[in-house]
C-alpha positions as CSV (number, residue, x, y, z in Angstrom):
1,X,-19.0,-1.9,10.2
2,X,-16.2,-4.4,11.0
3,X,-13.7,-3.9,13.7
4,X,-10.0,-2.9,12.3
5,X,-7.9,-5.7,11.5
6,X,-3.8,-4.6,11.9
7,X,-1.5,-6.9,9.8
8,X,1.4,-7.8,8.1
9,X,1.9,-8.3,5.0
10,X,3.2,-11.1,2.8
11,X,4.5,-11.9,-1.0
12,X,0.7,-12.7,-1.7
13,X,-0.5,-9.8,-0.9
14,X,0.2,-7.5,-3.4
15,X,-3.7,-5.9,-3.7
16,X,-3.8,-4.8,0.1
17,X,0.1,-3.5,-0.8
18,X,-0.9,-1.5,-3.9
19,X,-4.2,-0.3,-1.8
20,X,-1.7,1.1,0.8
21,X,0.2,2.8,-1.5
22,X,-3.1,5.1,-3.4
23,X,-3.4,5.7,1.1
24,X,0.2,7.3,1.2
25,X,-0.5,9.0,-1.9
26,X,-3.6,10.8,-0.5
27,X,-2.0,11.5,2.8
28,X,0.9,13.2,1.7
29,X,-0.5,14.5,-1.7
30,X,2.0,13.0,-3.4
31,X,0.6,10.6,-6.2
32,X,3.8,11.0,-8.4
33,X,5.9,9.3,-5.8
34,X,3.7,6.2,-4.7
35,X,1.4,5.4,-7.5
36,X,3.3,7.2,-10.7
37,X,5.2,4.3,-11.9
38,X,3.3,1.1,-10.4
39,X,5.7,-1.8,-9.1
40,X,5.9,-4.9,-10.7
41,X,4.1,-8.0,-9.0
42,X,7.0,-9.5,-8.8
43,X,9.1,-6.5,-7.6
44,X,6.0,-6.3,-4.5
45,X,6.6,-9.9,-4.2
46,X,10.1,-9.8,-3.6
47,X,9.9,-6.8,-1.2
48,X,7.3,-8.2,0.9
49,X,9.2,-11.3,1.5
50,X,12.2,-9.6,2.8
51,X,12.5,-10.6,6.6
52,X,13.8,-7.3,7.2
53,X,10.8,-5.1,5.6
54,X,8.0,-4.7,7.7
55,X,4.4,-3.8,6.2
56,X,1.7,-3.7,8.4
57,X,-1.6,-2.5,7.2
58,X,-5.0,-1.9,8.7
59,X,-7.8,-3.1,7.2
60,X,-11.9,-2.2,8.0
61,X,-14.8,-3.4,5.7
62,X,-11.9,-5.5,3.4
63,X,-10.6,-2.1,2.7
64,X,-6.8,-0.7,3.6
65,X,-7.1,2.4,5.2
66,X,-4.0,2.5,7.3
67,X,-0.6,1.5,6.6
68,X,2.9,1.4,7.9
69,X,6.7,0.5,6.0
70,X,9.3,-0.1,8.5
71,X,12.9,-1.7,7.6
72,X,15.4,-3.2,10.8
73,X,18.6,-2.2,10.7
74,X,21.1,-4.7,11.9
75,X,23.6,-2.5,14.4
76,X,27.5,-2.8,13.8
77,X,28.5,-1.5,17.4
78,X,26.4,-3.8,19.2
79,X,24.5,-7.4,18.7
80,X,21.3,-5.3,18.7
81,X,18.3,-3.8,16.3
82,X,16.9,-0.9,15.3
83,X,12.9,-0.9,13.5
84,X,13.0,2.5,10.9
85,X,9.6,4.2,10.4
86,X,9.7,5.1,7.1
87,X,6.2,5.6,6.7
88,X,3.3,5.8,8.2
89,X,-0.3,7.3,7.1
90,X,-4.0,6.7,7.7
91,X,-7.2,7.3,5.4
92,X,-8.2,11.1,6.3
93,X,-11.8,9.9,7.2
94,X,-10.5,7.1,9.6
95,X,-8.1,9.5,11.5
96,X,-8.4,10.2,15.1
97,X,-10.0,6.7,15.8
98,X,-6.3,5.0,17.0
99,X,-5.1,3.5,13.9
100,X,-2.3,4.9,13.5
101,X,-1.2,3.8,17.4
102,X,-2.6,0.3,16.6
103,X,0.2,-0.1,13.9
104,X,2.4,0.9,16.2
105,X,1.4,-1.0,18.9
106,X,1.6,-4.1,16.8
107,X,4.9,-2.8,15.0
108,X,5.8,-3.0,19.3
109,X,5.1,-6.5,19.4
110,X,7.2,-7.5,16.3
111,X,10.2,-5.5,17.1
112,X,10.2,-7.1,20.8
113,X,9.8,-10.9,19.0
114,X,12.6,-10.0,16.9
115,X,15.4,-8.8,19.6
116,X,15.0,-5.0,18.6
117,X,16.0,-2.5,21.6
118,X,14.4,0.5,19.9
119,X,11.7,2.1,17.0
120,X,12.5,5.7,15.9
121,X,10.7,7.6,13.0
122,X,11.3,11.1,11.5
123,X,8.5,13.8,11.6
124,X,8.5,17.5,9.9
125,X,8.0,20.2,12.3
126,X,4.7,21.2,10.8
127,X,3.7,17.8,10.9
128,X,1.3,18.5,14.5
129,X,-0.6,15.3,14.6
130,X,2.4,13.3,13.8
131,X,4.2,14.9,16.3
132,X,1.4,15.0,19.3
133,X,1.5,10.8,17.9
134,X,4.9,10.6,18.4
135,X,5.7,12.7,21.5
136,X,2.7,10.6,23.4
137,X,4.2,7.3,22.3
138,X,8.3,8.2,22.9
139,X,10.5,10.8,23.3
140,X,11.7,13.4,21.1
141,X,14.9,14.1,19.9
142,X,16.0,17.1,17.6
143,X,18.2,15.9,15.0
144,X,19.1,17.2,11.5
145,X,18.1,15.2,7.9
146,X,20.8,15.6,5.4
147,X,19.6,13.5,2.2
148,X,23.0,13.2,0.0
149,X,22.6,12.6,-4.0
150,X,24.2,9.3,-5.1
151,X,25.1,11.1,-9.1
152,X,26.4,14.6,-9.0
């Protein structure tokens, strides 16, 4: 077995990007959502190209079975950045071996290289491992999650 490889992804790499993707899918049981109407390769391309979209992906035996989407937020109050968690899930047989914390260790690195003061990412109450993740790695704050329809 090959040791875990953790990173980021490019406009080239649209294979380890759609592998990610069936990963969420199986995590959170939602298949509609992340492989239900496949991306274009150029719409992946374009994505993963942004300088402000951050894909990291973990990768043992040339297969992806960890991944993480993050987006920086350029602040308006302050000359500072924020890196958004937006998702993050690992391969249910690969779980419990550090994954997980090795994107977010490396996720770390590339927020500190790019001026970012802090990482913050939302987890559902019922979520345990996600919150025993997060609560060793930062602290916790109790917020509310309003999403707001753009058509009424």
């Amino acid at each position: 077995m090959q040791s875990m490889n953790i990173r980021r992804l490019g406009p080239n790499d649209e294979i380890a990007f759609r592998e990610m993707n069936v990963v969420f899918a199986r995590a959170f049981g939602d298949p509609a959502t992340y492989t239900g109407e496949p991306l274009t390769s150029a719409y992946i391309s374009n994505l993963l190209s942004m300088d402000h979209v951050i894909v990291l992906v973990c990768i043992q035996d040339n297969h992806v079975i960890g991944g993480l989407v993050a987006y920086e937020l350029q602040k308006f109050e302050r000359q500072r950045r924020e890196i958004y968690i937006y998702d993050l899930a690992v391969d249910e047989k690969h779980r419990r071996r550090g994954v997980a914390t090795s994107l977010i260790e490396q996720l770390r690195r590339i927020s500190r290289d790019r001026g970012a003061w802090v990482i913050y990412v939302q987890a559902d109450y019922e979520d345990d491992p996600a919150v025993t993740l997060y609560t060793k790695m930062g602290s916790r704050e109790d917020v509310m999650h309003f999403d707001i329809r753009v058509s009424t």
